[in-house]
N, C-alpha and C positions, 0 to 999 in steps of 0.2 A: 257895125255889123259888116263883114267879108261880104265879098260880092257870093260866096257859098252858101250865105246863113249862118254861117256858123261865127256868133259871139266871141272874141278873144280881146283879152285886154293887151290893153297898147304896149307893154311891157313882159308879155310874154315871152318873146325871143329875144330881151336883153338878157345877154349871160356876157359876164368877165371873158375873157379871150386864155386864162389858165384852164377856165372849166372846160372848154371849149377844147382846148388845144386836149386836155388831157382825157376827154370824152372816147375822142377821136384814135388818142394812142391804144386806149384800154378795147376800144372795136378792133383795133386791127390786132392785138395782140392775141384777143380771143378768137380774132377770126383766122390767125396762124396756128394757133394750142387746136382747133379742131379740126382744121385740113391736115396739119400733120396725126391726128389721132385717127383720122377718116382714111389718110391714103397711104398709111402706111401697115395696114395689114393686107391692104389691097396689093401692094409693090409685093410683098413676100409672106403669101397666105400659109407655107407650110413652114416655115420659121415661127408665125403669127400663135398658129394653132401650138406649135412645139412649148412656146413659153405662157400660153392659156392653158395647158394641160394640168400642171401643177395646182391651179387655182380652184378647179373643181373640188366640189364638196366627197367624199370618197361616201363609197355607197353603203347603205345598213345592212 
């Protein structure tokens, strides 16, 4: 038992160093695909809205 209490077996944090490596690629990758999704209607909010327009459902 961890000095936390918390139960884990001794094998828990062995992973291969491919999983590992490629864990790591696929976070940053995501975490670049959302900052560009995030800050780029922020950079050019009325470009943003220009090509969201089109997208809206047209009204009854």
């Amino acid at each position: 038992m961890g000095s936390d209490g918390i139960a884990l077996p001794a094998a828990a944090f062995d992973r291969p160093a491919w999983k590992t490596a490629l864990n790591w690629t696929m976070a940053v990758l995501t975490a670049i695909l959302f900052l560009t999704a995030g800050l780029y209607p922020i950079t050019d909010p009325v470009g943003f809205a220009g090509k969201l327009a089109p997208l809206t459902f047209p009204e009854a």
